[in-house]
C-alpha positions, -999 to 999 in steps of 0.1 A, spaced: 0 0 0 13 33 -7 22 56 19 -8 82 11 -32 52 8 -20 48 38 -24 78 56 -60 83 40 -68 51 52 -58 57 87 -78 85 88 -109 69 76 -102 45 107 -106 76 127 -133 92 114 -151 58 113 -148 48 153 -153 84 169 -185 80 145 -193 54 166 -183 68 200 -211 95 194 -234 71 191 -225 48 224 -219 74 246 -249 89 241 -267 58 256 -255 70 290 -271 102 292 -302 85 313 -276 66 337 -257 97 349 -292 103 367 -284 76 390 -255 95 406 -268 127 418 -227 135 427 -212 131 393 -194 154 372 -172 163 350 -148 185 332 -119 182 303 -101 208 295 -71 215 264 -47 231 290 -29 259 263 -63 268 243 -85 269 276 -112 246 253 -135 232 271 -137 195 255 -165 177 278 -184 190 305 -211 176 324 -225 189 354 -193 212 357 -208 240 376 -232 219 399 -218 226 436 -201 196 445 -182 186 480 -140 187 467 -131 167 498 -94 165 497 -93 184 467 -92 215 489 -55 204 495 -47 215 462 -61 250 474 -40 246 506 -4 240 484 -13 269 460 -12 290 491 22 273 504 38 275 473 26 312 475 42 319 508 76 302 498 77 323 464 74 358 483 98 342 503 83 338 539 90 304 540 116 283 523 117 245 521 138 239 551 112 259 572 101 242 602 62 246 610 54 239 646 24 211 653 -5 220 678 -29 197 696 -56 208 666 -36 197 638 -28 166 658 -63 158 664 -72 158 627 -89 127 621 -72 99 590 -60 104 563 -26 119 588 7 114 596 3 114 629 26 137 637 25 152 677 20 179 692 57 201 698 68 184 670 77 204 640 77 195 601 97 209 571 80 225 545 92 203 518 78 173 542 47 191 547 44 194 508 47 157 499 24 145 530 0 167 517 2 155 482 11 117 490 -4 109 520 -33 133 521 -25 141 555 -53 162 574 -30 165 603 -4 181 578 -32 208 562 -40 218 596 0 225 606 2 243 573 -33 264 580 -19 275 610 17 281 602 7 308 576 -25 317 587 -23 317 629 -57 293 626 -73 272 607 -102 292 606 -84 321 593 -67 304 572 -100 292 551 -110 328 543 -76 333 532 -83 298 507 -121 313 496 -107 352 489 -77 334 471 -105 312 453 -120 348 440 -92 365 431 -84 331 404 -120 327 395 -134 304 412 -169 318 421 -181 289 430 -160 274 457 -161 283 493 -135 268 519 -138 264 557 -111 239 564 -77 234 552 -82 195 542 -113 189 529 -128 172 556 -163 169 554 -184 205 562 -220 212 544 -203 247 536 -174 236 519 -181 234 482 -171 234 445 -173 227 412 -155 207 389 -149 239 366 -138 257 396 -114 225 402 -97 227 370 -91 265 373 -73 259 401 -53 230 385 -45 247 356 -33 277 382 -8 260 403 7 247 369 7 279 353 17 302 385 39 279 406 59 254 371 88 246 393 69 233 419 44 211 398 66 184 401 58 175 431 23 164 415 39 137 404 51 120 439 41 86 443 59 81 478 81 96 505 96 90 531 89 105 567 111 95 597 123 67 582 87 50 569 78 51 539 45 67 525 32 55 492 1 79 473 -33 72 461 -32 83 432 -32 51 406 -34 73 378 1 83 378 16 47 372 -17 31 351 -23 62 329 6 67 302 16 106 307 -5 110 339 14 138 363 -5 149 389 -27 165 402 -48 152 434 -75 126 447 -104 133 472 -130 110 492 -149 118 516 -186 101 522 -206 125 511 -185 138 474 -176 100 464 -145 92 446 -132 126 431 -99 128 411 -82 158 391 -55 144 366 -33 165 343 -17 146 318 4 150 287 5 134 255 23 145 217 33 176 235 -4 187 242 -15 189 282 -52 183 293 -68 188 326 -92 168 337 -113 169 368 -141 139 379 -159 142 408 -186 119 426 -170 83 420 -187 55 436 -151 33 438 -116 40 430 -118 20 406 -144 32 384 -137 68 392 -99 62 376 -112 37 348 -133 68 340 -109 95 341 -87 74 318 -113 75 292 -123 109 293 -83 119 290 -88 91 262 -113 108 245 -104 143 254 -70 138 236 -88 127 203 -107 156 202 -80 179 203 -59 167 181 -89 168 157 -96 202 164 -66 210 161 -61 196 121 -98 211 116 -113 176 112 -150 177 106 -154 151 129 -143 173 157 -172 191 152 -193 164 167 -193 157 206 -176 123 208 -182 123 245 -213 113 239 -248 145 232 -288 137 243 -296 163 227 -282 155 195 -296 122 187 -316 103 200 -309 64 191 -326 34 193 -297 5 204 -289 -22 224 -252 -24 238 -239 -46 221 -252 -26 180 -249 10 188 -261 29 158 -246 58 145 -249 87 122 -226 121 115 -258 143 116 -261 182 115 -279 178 150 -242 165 163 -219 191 146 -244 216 165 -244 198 199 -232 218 229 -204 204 248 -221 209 283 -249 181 270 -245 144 283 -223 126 304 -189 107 287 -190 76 301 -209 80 331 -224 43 336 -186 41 351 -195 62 377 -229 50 380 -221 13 382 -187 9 388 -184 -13 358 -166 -7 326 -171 -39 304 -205 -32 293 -194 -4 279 -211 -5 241 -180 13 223 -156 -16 237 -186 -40 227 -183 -24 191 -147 -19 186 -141 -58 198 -168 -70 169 -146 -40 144 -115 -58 151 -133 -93 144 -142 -84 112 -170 -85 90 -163 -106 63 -186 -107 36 -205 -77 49 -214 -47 30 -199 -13 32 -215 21 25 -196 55 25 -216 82 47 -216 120 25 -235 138 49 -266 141 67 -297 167 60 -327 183 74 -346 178 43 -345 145 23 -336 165 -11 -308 181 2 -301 147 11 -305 133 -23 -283 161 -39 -253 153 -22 -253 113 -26 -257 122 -63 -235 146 -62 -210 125 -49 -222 99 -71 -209 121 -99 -179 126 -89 -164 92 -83 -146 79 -112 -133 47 -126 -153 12 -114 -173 34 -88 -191 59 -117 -221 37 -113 -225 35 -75 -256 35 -60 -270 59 -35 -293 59 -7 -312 86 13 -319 67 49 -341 88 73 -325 88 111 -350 93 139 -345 113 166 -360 150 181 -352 159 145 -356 144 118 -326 141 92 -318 125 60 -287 103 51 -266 108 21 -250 75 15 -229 54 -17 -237 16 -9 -236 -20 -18 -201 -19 -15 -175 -39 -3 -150 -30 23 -123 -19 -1 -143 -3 -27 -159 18 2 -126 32 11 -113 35 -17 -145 57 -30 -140 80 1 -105 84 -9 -114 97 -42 -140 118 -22 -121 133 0 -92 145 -21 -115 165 -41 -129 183 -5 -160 165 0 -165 153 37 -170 112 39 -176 88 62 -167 50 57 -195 24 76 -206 -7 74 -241 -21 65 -259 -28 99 -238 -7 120 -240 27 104 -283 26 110 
């Protein structure tokens, strides 16, 4: 195969599955209601973009996500230089009486700055967050206005702090957006101390800690940022991770394991870093929300045949719509998931099946009928006599399908080749799982 063939073939691939990701995503937007905690946010860390959101401004507990807020300050105090790494911070009976996660460290004792740092981001230490609190703010209490006015002054309108460690308070709250503001801040304000996102263990007086944060070892380009549980937020995580040079930031919140809190993270990075990178070449298929839009389509599928169509409806559909993936979070179980269903029977192959190429999709059926024609017309060679189809696709409105058909796998991509290099937009499927 020649290298072009090649390339244009890839890219069919491409366009093909994240056709059918818009289609199986979408048949979670009903199972996010079972987790009134749940959201979301992804975020292309240099444009700003918002790639998914769901739920993003819905006030949410941030648990130990508040120690993020807590470091931002630290790092704050070390850069005007009141503190330095080697600074000792005394412990009082409070900070000692912070309930687990904790270090247990004593009351007299003191802790360096640098240690205070990794407990906090390691261990999660509550006992540590208070010693900080109080080292730069005389109390705790104080210290919490200081986190909510420092909120403001970044953007975070939404977030109110009375406690250094996130333990649990009905006045301490969030958002995911508000979350990933102040991700994206410590990176961008404080580089030199990012790295410290990255720690997977310490070691305090001679023990060694090890972190929660799976992500960092099972997520390829995973560096930070923080994990957070406390009863009543569930399982929340906010993960920045890099990948081809490009950096999202991603921030879940209302997990009902570990597990399936991480499993779904790793998707959404997944998904965010596809979407990106087509925006980024100005792929038409990055026009469509491949995290997965109610109120672009509504389909009619079982799990195991999601059905899918590149309609005008989808290139329209707000990113704040539907949940990506959110049956994770709901059920805590990812291998029902109908895209992995779909992709395993892809990679089986189809055999004898027939293959259509996709031209577009239309609001009325002679728009429709124009385009397959047109695109009819302007294959050459053994395609000039191709057949078309208009195929109606049901949902809240209804649109017509311009497809070529009764072809066979390599005539389809071949004929979307020829398509494409003459600028017309094309879609490769295969009969029965293109609807």
């Amino acid at each position: 195969m020649a290298p072009t063939q090649s390339i244009a073939t890839s890219r069919i691939h491409v366009v093909f599955l994240f056709c059918m990701c818009v289609a199986g995503l979408s048949l979670f937007a009903t199972q996010a209601q079972a987790n009134p905690r749940y959201a979301s946010i992804v975020i292309d860390a240099q444009s700003g973009e918002v790639l998914s959101s769901d739920h993003a401004d819905a006030a949410r507990y941030p648990a130990s996500l508040t120690k993020m807020m807590t470091l931002y300050l630290l790092f704050e105090a070390i850069e005007e230089g009141r503190l330095t790494m080697e600074s000792r911070l005394p412990v009082s009976a409070h900070a000692a009486a912070q309930p687990p996660s904790k270090l247990w460290v004593r009351p007299g004792q003191t802790i360096a700055v640098e240690e205070a740092i990794l407990a906090l981001i390691v261990k999660s230490a509550n006992d540590v967050a208070a010693v900080v609190a109080e080292g730069l703010a005389g109390s705790e209490t104080a210290f919490a206005t200081r986190m909510t006015a420092k909120a403001r002054a970044l953007g975070m309108n939404s977030t109110a702090f009375r406690n250094a460690s996130g333990l649990p308070d009905d006045a301490q709250v969030t958002t995911a957006r508000d979350m990933a503001t102040l991700s994206m801040r410590l990176m961008h304000d404080f580089p030199k101390y990012y790295g410290f996102f990255s720690s997977t263990q310490f070691v305090y007086l001679g023990k060694t800690y090890k972190g929660h944060n799976r992500l960092l070892n099972s997520y390829a380009g995973a560096d930070g940022l923080k994990t957070g549980y406390i009863r009543a937020s569930g399982f929340n995580v906010a993960t920045s991770a890099i990948k081809d040079g490009r950096r999202i930031v991603s921030v879940v919140m209302g997990g009902f394991t570990a597990q399936s809190r991480d499993a779904h993270m790793a998707d959404l990075l997944d998904r965010g870093f596809v979407r990106a990178s087509l925006l980024t070449r100005g792929d038409w298929i990055a026009k469509t929300d491949i995290f997965g839009t109610a109120e672009s389509m509504t389909l009619a599928s079982t799990q195991k045949t999601a059905t899918a169509s590149m309609t005008v409806a989808a290139a329209q559909a707000s990113e704040t719509s539907a949940p990506a993936r959110a049956e994770v979070i709901a059920q805590g179980d990812a291998q029902e998931d109908p895209i992995r269903l779909l992709l395993t029977d892809m990679d089986q192959g189809a055999g004898t099946a027939g293959w259509m190429v996709q031209v577009g999709a239309f609001s009325n059926r002679d728009g429709a009928q124009a385009r397959a024609h047109q695109a009819a017309t302007a294959l050459s060679g053994e395609f000039r006599h191709t057949r078309v189809s208009v195929v109606p696709a049901g949902g809240e409105r209804q649109m017509y399908r311009a497809r070529l058909i009764d072809l066979g796998e390599s005539q389809a991509r071949r004929s979307c080749q020829q398509l494409a290099r003459q600028g017309m937009d094309c879609v490769v499927l295969r009969a029965g799982v293109g609807g």
